[in-house]
N, C-alpha and C positions, 0 to 999 in steps of 0.2 A: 301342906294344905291341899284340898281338894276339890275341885267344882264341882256344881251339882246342878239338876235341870233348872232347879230353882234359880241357882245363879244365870245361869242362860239363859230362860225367861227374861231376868231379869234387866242383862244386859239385852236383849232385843226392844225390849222396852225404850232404851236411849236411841234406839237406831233409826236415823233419816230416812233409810229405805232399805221396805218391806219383803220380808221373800228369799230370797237366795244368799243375801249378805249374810253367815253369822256372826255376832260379837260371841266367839266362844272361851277366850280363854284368860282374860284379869282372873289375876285370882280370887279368891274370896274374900280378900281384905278391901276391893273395890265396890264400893255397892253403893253410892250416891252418883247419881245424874255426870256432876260435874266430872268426876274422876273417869267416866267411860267416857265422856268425848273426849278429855283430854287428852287419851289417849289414841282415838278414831280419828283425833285431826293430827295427830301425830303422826299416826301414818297417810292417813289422807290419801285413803283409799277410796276407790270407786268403782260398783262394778261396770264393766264394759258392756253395751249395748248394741245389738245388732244394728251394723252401718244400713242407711235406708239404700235402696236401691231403686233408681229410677224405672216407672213402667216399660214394658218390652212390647211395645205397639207397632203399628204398621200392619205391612206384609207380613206374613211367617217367614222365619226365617225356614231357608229348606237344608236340613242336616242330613248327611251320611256318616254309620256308623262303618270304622273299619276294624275288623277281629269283635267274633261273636261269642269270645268265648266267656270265661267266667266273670271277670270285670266287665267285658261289654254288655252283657245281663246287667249287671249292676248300675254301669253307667246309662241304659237305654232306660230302669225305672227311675232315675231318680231326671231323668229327664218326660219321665210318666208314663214309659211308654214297658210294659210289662208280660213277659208272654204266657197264656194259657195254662200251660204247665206250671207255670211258679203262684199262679193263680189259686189254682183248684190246690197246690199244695198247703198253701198259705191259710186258705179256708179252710181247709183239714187240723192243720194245727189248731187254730183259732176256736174249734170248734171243742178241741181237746186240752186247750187251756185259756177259758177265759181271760189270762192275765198278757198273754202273744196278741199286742199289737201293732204287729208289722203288718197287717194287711189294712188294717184302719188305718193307720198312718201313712200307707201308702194312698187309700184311696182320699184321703183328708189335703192329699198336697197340692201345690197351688198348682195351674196346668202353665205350663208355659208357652208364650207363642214362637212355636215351632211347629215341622213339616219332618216327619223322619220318613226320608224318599229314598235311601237306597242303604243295603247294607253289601258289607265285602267280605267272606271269609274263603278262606282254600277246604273247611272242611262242608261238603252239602250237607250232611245234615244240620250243621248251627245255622247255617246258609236258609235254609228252608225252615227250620224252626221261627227264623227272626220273621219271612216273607207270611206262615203261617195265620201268628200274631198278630202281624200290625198291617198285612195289606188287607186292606177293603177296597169297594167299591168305589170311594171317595177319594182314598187315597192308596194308589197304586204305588206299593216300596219293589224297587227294581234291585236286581242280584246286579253284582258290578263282578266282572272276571276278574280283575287288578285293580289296584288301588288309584294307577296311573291312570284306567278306563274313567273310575267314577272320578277324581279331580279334573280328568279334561271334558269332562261332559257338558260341562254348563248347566247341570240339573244342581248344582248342591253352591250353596255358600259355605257350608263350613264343614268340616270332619271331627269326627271323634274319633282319636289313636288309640286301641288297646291290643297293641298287639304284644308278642314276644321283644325284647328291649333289642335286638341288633333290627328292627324296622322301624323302629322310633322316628330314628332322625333322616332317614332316606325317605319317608312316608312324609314328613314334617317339613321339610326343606322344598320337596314336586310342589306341596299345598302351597305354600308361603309364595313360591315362585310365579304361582297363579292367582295369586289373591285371594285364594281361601282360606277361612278360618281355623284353625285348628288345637284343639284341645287334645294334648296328650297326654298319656298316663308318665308314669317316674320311673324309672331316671330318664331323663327326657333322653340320652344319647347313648352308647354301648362304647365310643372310645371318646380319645379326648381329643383326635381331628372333629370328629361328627360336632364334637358342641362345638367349635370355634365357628364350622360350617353352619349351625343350626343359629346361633347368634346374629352372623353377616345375612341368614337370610331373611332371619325376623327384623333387624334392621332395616333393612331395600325394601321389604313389602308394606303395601296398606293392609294387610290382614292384621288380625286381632290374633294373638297367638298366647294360651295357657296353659300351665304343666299342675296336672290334675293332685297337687296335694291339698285335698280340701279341709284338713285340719286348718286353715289358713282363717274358715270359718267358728273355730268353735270359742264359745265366749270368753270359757276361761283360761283360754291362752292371751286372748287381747285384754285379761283386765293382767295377769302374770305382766304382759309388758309395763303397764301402767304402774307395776309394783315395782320391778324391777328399776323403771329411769327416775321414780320419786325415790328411791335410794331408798327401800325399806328395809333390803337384804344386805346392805353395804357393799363390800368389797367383793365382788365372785370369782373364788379363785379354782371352785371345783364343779363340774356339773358329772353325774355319771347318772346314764338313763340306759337302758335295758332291753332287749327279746327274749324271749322265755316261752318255746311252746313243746309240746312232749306228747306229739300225734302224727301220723302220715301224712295228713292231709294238711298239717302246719310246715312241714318237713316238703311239702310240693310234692309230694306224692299223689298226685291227682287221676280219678278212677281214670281209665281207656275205654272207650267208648267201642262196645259190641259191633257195631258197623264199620268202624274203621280201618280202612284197607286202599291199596292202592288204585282203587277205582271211585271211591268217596273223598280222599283228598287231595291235593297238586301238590307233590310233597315239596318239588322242583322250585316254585313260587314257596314256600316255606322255609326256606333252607337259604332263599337269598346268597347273600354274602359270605355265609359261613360254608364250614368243608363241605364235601361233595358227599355224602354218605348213603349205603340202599336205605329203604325204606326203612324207620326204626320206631313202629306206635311210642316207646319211653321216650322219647326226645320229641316229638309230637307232643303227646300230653303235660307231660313233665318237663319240659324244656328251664323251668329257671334250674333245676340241678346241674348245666355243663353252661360255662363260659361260653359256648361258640353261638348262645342263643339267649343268654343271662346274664346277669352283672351278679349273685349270689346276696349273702346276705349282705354284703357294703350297699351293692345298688337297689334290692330290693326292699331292706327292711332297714337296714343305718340311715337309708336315706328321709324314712318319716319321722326318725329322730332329729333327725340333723337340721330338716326343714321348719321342724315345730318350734325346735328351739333356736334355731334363726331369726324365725320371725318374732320369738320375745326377747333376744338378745343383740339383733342385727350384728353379729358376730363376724361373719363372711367368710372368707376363705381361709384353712389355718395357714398357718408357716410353717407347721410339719405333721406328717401322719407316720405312726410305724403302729403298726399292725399284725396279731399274731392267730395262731388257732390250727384245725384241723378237722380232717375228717374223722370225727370222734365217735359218732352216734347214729349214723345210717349209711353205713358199709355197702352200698347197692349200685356202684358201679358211679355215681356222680363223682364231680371231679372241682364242686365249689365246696368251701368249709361249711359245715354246720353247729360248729363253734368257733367262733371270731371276741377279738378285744382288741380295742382301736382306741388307740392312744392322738385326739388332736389338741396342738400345742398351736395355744396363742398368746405370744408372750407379750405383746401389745398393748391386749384388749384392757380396756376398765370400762367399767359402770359408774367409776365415781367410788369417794370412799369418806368414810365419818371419823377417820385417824390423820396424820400428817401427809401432808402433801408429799410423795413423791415413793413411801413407804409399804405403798400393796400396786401394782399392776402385774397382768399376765394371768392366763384363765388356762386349764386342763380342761377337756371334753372328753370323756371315757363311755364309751360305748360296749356292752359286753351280751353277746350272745348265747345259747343254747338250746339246741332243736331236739334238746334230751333230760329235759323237764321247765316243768311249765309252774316253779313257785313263781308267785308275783314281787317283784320287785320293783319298786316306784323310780319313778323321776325325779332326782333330786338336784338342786341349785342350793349348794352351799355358800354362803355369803359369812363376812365378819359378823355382821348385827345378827342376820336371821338364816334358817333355811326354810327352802320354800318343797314342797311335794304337789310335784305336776300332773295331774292327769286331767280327767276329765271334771274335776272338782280339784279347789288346791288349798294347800293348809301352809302357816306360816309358824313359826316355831320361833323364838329371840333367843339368840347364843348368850350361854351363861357368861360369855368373856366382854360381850358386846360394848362398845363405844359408845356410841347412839342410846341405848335403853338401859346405861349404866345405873343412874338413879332411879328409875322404875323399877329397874332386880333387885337393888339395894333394899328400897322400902318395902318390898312383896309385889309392887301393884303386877310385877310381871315373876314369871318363872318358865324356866328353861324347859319345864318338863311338859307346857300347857301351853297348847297352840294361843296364838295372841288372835289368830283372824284366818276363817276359814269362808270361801268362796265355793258356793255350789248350787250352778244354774239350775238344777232337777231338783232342790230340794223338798219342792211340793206336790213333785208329780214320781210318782208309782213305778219303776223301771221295771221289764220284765226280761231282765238280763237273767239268759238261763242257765250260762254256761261260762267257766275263765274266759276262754278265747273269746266270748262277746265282751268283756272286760277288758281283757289288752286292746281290742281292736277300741273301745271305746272310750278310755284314758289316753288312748293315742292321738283320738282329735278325729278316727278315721268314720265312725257312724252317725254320729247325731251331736246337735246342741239345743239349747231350747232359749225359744223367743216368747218372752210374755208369760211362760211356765207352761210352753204347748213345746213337748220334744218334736225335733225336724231333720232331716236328713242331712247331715254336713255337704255329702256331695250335691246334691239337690243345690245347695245353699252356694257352691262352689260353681254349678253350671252355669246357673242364673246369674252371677254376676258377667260371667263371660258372656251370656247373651245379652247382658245389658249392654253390657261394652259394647258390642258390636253392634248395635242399637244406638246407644246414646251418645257412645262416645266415655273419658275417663280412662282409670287404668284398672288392670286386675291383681289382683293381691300376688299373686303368683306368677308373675310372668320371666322373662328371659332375664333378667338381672338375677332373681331367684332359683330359675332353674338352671343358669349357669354355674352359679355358688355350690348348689347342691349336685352336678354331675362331677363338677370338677372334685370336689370333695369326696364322691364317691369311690371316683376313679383313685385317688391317692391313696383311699383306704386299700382298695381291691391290689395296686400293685403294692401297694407295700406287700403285704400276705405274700406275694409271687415271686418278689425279690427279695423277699429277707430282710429288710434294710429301710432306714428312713427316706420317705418321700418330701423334697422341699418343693416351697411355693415362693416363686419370686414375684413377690406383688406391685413392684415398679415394672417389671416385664410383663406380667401375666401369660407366666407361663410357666410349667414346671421345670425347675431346675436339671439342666439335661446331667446325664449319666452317660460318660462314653462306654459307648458299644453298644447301649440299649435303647432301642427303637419302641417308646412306651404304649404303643397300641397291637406290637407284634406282640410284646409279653401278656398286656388284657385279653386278647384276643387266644392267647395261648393254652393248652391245655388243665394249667397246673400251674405247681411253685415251678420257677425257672432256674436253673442253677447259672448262678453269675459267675464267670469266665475274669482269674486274678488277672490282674495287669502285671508283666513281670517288668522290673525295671532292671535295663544293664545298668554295670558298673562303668562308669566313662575311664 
């Protein structure tokens, strides 16, 4: 049997609330009142509503932005703050497709109160670009030489971190240690000392400290959890969710900037911690391709899966990662995989189950990369009863085997092949998604959700709570519980890959399972795969 709009009509008709919720998929044998609620309270579903957030009054808060590079652009508009060139760009577009409203959207968003009074980068020209922008008359933004200049100034309450990932947690830990606020980008740490360090220091402080996965805001991951702990999906024993991009500039091949040369940036202050190297523009621009300045794709892109589906699984840390891939697909001298498959094993976990007690526990997490085509592959949670498909909109599908909805597939009212219930926040409003890559980015939770059927900037939606916080008072959806979960986890995938071998997590200890001989932040920190050294045992 077949649905048809008519049926779908028809089911919207039974429905409590209007807009976004579809009843898409009883089959056709359903068509009186009673028989669709019976089933809608069956699942008893609801969709999730953006959490209210307390005004952000007072004083302004006064922020400094540290690294102006690509994300700090991004993070400085969705904090409203936008520079001239992204300007005049965006009303050029606008101009050439009425349907591009990123700059309406941009100038439609709510202002928040803040004070952006200093920026930090080592390259002048981003440096100058930011001062360009946003200083005026009124408000004088001051270039900070070091990151340590602007947190001991007493000019800033809080920081924005977007820098390369080995300054993450040395930039976060100065803040924390002085009471400043600090929102950083992901992976919040580059080893797995920095997070233990980055944790005790958000502990001791009164600062307010967040790790910038703003998917944390989009709606239809918070009604997914809703679905997921009413046991709609039953038992979840697989989840496997995806990267998939097939371009340079997905692959961090990021253009080099014409001016740049060793009189435009401090390479020295760049370079921190990591080797001592001449001058190198590729590892400047391009820095997530080499581990000495990167976590690759575990830390920079497993990580938004990992988070996303955290936060509708509360899963937490696995009990093992092994992890494989290579350098398959961009041969140019990097030394992180750009195909990876990450196997995490939690054998633990339950949601809860609609069969015999004691009979389904233990979840797979399958993460699978490629930076050498860009088909779309969805997010999927497989359960006994149903499977659910995650993006930015999410569909629910009843397994033909299912426990739960057994008499429903029996009679017709359901079929395995016809979603039961589909969720999707935008469904009244026009998207002008131009491109895959705005797609992945936007199934991943990382550009927009919509409030009221007015799309909004996730990150936007992500700041704003952290300035409430640090306002009001409250917790942030993201914070140091969360982004402990998710470095440590990242970090397990990355060595696994370097070691060949499974990574365990002892979660009475909390700490990784040690490995004689192997020192786990010299291997992250390492080149490459490592070659593990046999242990020979005499004969006694």
């Amino acid at each position: 049997m077949k649905w048809t709009r008519r049926d779908l009509l028809k089911g919207l008709g039974g429905l409590p609330i209007l807009g976004a919720v579809w009843w898409v998929g009883a089959s056709s044998a359903v068509y009186n009142k009673k028989e669709r609620l019976e089933i809608l309270n069956q699942l008893n579903i609801r969709p999730s509503l953006q959490s209210a957030v307390p005004h952000i009054g007072g004083a302004p808060i006064n922020v400094g932005i540290i690294g102006f590079g690509i994300r700090g652009e991004q993070l400085c508009r969705s904090l409203g703050f936008a520079t001239k060139e992204w300007m005049e760009e965006m009303r050029i577009e606008a101009e050439e497709d009425p349907n591009n409203k990123v700059l309406e959207d941009f100038l439609k968003q709510d202002r928040l109160n803040i004070n952006l009074v200093g920026v930090c980068d080592v390259f002048d020209v981003r440096a100058k670009k930011a001062l360009n922008s946003f200083s005026t008359s009124e408000n004088k933004i001051k270039r900070y030489a070091s990151y340590k200049d602007m947190i001991h100034s007493g000019e800033v309450d809080a920081v924005v971190i977007a820098t390369p990932d080995h300054w993450h947690a040395p930039m976060a830990i100065e803040a924390l240690n002085s009471n400043v606020h600090v929102y950083v980008e992901k992976p919040m740490t580059h080893t797995v000392q920095e997070t233990y360090a980055l944790r005790t220091a958000v502990e001791q402080s009164d600062a307010v400290f967040a790790v910038g996965h703003q998917h944390r805001q989009t709606l239809s991951f918070k009604t997914a959890r809703d679905i997921v702990e009413k046991g709609t999906l039953g038992h979840v024993s697989l989840i496997q969710t995806n990267t998939n991009r097939n371009d340079d500039n997905g692959a961090w091949n990021y253009d080099i900037h014409e001016m740049a040369n060793t009189q435009t940036i401090d390479w020295e202050q760049f370079l921190g911690s990591a080797p001592k190297i001449p001058f190198n523009k590729n590892h400047f621009f391009r820095w997530r391709k080499w581990w000495a300045y990167g976590s690759g794709l575990s830390g920079d892109l497993l990580t938004h899966d990992y988070d996303r589906l955290n936060c509708v699984l509360n899963m937490g840390i696995p009990d093992s990662v092994s992890t494989s891939g290579g350098i398959y697909t961009h041969n140019d001298g990097r030394n992180v995989p750009d195909v990876l498959q990450v196997n995490m094993e939690f054998p633990r976990y339950s949601v809860g189950s609609s069969q015999s007690k004691g009979k389904e526990i233990g979840m797979t997490f399958c993460y699978s990369a490629t930076l050498g085509n860009g088909f779309n592959r969805p997010t999927i949670l497989m359960g006994h009863d149903a499977t659910m498909e995650l993006g930015n909109k999410l569909t629910i599908w009843p397994d033909g085997s299912s426990t739960r909805y057994a008499d429903m597939l029996e009679n017709g009212k359901m079929q395995p092949n016809i979603p039961i219930y589909q969720y999707n926040p935008g469904a009244t409003v026009p998207d002008a998604i131009s491109s895959a890559t705005s797609q992945y980015f936007a199934d991943k939770g990382l550009m927009w959700t919509y409030i009221d059927g007015v799309r909004v900037d996730s990150t936007f939606l992500h700041m704003r709570e952290w300035l409430s916080v640090i306002k009001n008072g409250g917790k942030v959806s993201c914070g140091i519980k969360e982004g402990f979960e998710e470095a440590i986890s990242a970090h397990m995938a990355g060595l696994s890959w370097k070691l060949g071998r499974k990574i365990e997590w002892d979660a009475n200890q909390e700490v990784l399972k040690p490995i004689t001989g192997v020192d786990f932040d010299e291997v992250l920190l390492s080149n490459g795969q490592v070659e593990m050294v046999p242990i020979v045992m005499e004969k006694i």
